[in-house]
C-alpha positions as CSV (number, residue, x, y, z in Angstrom):
1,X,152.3,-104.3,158.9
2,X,152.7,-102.3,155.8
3,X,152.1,-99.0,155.7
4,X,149.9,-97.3,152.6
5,X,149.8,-93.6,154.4
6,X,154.0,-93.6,154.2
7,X,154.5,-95.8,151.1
8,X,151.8,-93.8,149.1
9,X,153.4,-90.7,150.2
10,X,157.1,-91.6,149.1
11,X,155.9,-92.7,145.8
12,X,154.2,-89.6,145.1
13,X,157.4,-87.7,145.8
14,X,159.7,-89.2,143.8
15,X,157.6,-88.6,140.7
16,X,156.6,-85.1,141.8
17,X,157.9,-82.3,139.7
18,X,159.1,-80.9,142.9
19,X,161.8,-83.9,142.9
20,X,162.4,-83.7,139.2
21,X,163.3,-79.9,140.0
22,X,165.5,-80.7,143.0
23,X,168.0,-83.3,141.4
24,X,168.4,-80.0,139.1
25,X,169.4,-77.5,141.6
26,X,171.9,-80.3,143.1
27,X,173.5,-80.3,139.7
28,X,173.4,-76.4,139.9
29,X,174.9,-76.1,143.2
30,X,177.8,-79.1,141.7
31,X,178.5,-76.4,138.9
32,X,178.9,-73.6,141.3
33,X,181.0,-76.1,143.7
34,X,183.4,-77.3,140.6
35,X,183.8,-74.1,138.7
36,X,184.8,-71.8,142.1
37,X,186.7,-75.1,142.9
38,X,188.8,-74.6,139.6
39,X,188.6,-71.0,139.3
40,X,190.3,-71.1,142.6
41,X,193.3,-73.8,141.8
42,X,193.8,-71.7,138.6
43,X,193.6,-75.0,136.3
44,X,195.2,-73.4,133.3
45,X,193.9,-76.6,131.4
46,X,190.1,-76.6,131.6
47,X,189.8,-78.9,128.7
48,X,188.6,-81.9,129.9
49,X,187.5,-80.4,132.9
50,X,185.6,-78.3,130.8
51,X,183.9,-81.3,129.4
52,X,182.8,-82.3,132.7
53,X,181.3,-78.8,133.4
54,X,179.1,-78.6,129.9
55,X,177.9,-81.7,130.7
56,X,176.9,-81.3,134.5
57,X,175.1,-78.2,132.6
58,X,173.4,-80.0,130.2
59,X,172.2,-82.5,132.6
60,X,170.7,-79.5,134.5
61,X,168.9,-78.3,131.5
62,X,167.5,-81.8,130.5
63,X,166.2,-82.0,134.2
64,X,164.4,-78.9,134.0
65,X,162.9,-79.3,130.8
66,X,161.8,-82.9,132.0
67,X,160.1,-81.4,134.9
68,X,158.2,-78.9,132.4
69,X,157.4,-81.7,130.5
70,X,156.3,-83.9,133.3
71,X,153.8,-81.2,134.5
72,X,152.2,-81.7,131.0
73,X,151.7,-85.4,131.4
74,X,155.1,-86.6,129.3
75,X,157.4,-88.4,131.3
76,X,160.0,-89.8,128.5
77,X,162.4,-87.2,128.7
78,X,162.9,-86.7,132.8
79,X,163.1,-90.4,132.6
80,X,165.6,-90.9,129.9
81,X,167.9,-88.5,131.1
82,X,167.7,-89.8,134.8
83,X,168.9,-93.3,133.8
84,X,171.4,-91.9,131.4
85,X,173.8,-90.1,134.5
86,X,175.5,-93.6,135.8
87,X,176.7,-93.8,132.2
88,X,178.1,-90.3,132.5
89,X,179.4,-91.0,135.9
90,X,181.7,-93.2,134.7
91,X,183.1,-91.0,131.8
92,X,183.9,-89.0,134.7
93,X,186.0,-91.3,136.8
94,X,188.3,-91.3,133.5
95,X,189.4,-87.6,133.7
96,X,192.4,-86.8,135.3
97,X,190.8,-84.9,138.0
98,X,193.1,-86.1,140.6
99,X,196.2,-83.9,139.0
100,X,194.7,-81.0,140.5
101,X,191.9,-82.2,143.5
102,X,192.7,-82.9,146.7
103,X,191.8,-86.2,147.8
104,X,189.0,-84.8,149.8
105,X,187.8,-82.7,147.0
106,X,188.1,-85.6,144.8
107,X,185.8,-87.6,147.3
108,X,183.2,-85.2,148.1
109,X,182.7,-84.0,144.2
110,X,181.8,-88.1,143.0
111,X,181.1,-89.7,146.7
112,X,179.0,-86.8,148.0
113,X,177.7,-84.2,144.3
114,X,177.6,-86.9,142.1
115,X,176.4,-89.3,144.7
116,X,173.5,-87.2,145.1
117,X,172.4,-87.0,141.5
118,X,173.1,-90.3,141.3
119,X,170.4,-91.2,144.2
120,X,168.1,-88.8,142.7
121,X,168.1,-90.0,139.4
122,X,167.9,-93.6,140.5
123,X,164.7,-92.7,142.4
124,X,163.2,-91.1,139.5
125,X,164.1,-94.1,137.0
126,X,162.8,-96.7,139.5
127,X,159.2,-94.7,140.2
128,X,158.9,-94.7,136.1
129,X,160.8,-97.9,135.1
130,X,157.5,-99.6,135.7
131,X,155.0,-97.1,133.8
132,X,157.2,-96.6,131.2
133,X,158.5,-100.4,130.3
134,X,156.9,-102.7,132.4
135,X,154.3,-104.0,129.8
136,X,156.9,-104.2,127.0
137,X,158.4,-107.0,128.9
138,X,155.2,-108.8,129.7
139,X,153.8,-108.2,126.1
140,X,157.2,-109.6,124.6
141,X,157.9,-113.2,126.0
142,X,159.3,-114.2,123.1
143,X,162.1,-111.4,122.3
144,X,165.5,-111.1,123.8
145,X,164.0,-109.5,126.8
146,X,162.0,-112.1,127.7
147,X,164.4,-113.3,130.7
148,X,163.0,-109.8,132.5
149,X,159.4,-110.2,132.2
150,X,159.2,-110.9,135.5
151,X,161.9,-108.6,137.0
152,X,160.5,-105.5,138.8
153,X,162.5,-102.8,137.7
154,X,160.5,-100.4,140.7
155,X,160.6,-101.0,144.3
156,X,159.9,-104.2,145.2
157,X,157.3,-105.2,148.2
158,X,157.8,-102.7,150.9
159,X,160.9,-101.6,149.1
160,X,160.5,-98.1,148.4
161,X,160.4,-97.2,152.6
162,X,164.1,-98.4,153.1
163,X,165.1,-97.1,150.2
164,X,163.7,-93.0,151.1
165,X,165.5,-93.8,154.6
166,X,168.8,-94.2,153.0
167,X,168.2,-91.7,150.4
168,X,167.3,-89.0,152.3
169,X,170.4,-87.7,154.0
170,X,174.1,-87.6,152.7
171,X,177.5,-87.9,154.2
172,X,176.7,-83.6,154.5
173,X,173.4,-84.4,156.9
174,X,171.3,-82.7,153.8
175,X,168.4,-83.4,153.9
176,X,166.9,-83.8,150.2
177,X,163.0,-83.8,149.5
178,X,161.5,-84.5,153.7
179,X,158.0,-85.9,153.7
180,X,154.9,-84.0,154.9
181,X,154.7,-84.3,158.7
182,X,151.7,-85.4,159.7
183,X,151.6,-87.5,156.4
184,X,148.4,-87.0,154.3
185,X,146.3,-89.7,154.6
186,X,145.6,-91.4,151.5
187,X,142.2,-93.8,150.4
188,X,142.1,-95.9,147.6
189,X,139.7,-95.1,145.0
190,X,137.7,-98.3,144.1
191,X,135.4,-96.1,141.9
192,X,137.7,-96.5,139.2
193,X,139.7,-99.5,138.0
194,X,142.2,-100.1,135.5
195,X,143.5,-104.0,134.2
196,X,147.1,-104.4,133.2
197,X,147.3,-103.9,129.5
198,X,144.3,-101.7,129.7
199,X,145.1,-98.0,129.1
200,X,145.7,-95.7,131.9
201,X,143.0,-93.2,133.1
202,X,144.7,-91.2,135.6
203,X,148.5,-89.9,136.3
204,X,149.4,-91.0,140.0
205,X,149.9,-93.6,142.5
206,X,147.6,-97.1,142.2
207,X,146.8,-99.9,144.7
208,X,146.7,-103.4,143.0
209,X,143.7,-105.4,143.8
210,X,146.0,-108.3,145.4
211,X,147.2,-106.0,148.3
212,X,150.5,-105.2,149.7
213,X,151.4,-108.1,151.1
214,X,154.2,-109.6,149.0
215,X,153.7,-106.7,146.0
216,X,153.7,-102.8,146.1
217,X,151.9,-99.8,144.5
218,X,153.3,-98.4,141.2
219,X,153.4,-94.9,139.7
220,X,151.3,-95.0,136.5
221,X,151.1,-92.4,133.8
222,X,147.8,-91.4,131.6
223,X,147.5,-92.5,128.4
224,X,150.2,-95.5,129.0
225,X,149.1,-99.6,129.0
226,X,148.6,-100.5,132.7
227,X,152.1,-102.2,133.9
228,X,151.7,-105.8,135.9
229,X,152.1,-106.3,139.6
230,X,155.5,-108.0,141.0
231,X,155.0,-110.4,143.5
232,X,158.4,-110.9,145.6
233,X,158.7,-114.9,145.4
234,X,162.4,-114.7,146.8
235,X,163.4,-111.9,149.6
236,X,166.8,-110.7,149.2
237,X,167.0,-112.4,152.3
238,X,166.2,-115.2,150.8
239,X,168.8,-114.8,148.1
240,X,171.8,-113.6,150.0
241,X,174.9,-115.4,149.3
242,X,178.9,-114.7,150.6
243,X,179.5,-113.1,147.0
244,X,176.7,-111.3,146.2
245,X,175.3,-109.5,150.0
246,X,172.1,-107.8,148.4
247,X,170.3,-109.4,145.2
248,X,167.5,-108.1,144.0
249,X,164.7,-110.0,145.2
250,X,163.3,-112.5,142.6
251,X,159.7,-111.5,141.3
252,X,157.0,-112.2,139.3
253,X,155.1,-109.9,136.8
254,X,151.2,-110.9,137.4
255,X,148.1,-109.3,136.0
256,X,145.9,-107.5,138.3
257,X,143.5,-104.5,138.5
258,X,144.7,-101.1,139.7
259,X,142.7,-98.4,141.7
260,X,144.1,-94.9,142.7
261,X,145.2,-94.0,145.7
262,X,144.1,-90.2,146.3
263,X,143.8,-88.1,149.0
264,X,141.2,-89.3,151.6
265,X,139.7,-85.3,151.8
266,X,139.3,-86.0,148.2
267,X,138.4,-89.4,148.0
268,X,135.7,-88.4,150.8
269,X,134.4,-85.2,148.5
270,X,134.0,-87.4,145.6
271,X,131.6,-89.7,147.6
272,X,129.4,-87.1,148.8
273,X,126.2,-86.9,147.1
274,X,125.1,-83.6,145.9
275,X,121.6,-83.1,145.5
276,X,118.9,-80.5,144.7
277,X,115.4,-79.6,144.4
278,X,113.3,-78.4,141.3
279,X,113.0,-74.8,141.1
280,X,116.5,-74.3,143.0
281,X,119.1,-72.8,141.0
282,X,122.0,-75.3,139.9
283,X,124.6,-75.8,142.9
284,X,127.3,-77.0,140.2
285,X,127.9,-77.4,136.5
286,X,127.6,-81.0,134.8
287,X,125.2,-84.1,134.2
288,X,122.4,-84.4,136.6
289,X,120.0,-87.4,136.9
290,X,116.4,-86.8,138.3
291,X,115.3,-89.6,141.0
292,X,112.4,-90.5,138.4
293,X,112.5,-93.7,137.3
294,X,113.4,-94.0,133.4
295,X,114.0,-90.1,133.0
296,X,117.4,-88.9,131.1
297,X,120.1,-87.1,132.6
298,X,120.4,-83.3,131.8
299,X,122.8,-80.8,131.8
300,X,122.9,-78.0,133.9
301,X,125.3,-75.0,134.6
302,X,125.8,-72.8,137.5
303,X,122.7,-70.7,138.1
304,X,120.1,-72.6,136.0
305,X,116.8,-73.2,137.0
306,X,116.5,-77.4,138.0
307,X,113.3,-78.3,136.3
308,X,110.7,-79.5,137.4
309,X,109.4,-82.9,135.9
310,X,106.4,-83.3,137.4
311,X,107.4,-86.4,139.5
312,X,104.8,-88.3,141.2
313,X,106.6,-87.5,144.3
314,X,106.1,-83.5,144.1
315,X,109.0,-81.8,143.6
316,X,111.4,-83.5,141.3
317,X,114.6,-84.3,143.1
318,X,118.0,-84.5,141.3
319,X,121.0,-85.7,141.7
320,X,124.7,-84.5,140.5
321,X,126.7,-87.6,138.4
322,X,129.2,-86.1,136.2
323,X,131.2,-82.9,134.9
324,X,129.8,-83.4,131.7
């Protein structure tokens, strides 16, 4: 039995700011670690080691920035520059760091520093892989990238759960970004729907209309063209072979309509009705539609006066629909 409470809840941190910030302070403390690490083996050669430290810093920067940017609705950069730290990883592995670390040092600065940015920055990249590429695929069948039109670049059916369990702690017992406990409790907003290709309404977490079973939510950003969903044809189960232990599992990109997923205290505000009486002053700013028949809306702000339109009723009633 899948659960939306848990699932909902991981997806919203790993494309929280809060997340964005924390894979910055891990490179933070990894500057502190490798600088009083070198300071302290007096490496008369910082040169390449040097190179290693500007770029850590940089990285740190670029995180930060992406998190300030993310807050504002732009997502490019924190992406970008979370898929880009395998690719330094491995510039890494080519400096002649062993001539002065210890083999423990050596382990714990790329198995357990860089292991955590690494699981960081693959968390962020696979909560935004979809968002941010997933229609270019569909909408380009007939490019070179048309072999990946139906590969789900996020998290797979009930993916994303086992993936938070084994991200969570390290070889230290540190515990990253913990969940809420109680979790919130989340309800899907069937008020508004969006189609894939149609453009996105709302930054945040979205149920797809054919369920869980098989597919997942996705993390969709404002202002972007609604992704697909992936339906897992093949498990990795499925797939598994003697040479390759854990294959992606095989999916296909299908087009659906999306709904929100928001907080159920807000999801149950939202569905309150908020009325009031001629003659009462205005309860709350915005559009407000009288219960007589044919009538236009009006709008009203805090304070005014609700008219009275002389409804066959008595008192004309109305009824709050919109901000503005």
């Amino acid at each position: 039995m899948r659960n939306l409470q848990l699932e909902a809840a991981i997806w919203n941190l790993f494309s929280s700011t809060d997340f964005f910030n924390g894979v910055a302070q891990e490179c933070d403390d990894t500057l502190t670690w490798f600088g009083s690490l070198a300071v302290s083996k007096k490496v008369s050669n910082f040169g390449r080691n040097n190179q290693i430290f500007e770029k850590i810093k940089q990285r740190r920067n670029e995180f930060r920035r992406g998190a300030e940017l993310a807050a504002l609705g732009d997502y490019q950069l924190i992406w970008g520059i979370a898929g880009a730290i395998t690719g330094d990883i491995r510039g890494m592995l080519d400096q002649p760091l062993r001539s002065w670390m210890t083999d423990a040092e050596y382990d714990e600065f790329f198995d357990v520093r860089m292991g955590s940015i690494i699981r960081y920055s693959e968390s962020i990249c696979r909560a935004l892989n979809n968002t941010m590429i997933g229609l270019d695929y569909l909408d380009n069948s007939d490019s070179d990238d048309s072999e990946r039109s139906d590969d789900d670049d996020g998290f797979p059916g009930a993916e994303i759960a086992e993936w938070y369990e084994d991200f969570n702690e390290d070889e230290r017992g540190k515990v990253f970004c913990a969940l809420p406990n109680p979790l919130p409790n989340y309800a899907i907003d069937r008020s508004i729907a969006c189609k894939t290709g149609d453009e996105v309404p709302w930054t945040g977490v979205w149920y797809p209309t054919t369920g869980l079973e098989f597919h997942s939510l996705t993390f969709a950003v404002k202002g972007m063209k609604m992704q697909p969903v992936y339906k897992v044809v093949k498990t990795t189960d499925e797939l598994r072979t003697p040479e390759w232990m854990f294959p992606p599992p095989e999916t296909l990109a299908v087009a659906t309509v999306w709904h929100p997923v928001v907080p159920a205290a807000h999801q149950a505000e939202k569905n309150e009705q908020l009325w009031a009486k001629a003659g009462q002053p205005c309860p709350k700013a915005g559009l407000w539609q009288p219960t007589d028949p044919g009538v236009q809306a009006r709008k009203y702000e805090v304070g005014d006066k609700m008219l009275n339109l002389g409804s066959a009723q008595g008192l004309t009633v109305w009824l709050w629909i919109a901000d503005r």
